[in-house]
C-alpha positions, -999 to +999 in steps of 0.1 A: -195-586+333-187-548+344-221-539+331-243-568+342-230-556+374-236-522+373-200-513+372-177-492+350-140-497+341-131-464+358-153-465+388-139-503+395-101-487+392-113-461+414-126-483+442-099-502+440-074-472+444-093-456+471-095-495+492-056-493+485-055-457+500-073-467+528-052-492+538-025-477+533-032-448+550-046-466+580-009-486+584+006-449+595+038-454+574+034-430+542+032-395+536+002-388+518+023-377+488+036-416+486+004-430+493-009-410+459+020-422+442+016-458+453-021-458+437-009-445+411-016-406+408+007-386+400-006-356+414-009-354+456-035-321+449-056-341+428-056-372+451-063-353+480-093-341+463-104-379+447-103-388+482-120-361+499-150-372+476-151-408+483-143-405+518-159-373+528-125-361+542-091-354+531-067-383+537-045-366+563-076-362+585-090-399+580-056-413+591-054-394+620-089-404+627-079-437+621-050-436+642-067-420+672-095-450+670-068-474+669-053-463+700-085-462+720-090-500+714 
């Protein structure tokens, strides 16, 4: 099914981490450290720079972001 879709086991683990570390982030409750630890990395250096690439910024900056937007509304 992975393939009729396009899809690869690691890219759909991935996604999935990075939709986690979204949300995650976007609650304002976690470091960034637990927030790799709770999708399971076990490096914060190498998280911050998974991230970076899927999101185009580091994690610290997108919840900040995030934050800020949320407190316009």
């Amino acid at each position: 099914k992975l393939k009729h879709e396009g899809l690869s086991f690691s890219k759909l683990i991935l996604e999935e981490r990075m939709v986690m570390a979204e949300r995650l982030l976007s609650y304002n409750l976690y470091s960034v450290g637990k927030v790799a630890e709770i999708c399971g990395y076990e490096n914060t250096s190498y998280f911050v720079s998974v991230f970076r690439r899927y999101f185009g910024v580091p994690p610290h900056q997108y919840s900040s972001r995030f934050f800020l937007e949320k407190e316009m509304m």
